[in-house]
C-alpha positions as CSV (number, residue, x, y, z in Angstrom):
1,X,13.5,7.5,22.8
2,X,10.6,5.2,22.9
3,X,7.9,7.8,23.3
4,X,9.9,10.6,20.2
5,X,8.9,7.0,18.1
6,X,5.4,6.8,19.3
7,X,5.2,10.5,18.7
8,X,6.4,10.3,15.3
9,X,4.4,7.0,14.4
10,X,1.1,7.8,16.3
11,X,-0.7,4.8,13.9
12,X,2.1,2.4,14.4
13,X,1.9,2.9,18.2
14,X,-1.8,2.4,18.2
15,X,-1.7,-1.3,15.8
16,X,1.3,-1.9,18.5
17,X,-0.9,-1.5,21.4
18,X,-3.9,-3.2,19.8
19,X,-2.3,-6.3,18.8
20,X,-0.3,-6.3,22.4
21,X,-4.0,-6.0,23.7
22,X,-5.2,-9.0,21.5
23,X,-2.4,-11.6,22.7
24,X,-2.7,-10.5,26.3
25,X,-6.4,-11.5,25.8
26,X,-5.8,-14.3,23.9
């Protein structure tokens, strides 16, 4: 279910993954 939304929201997914990225770092 999780990867149909990434599918279907391929820009979402990225912002998701870049601001899970940024408070790992941070």
């Amino acid at each position: 279910m999780f990867y149909l939304f990434l599918c279907k929201n391929n820009y979402i997914s990225f912002y998701i993954l870049l601001i899970c990225l940024l408070t790992v770092t941070y």
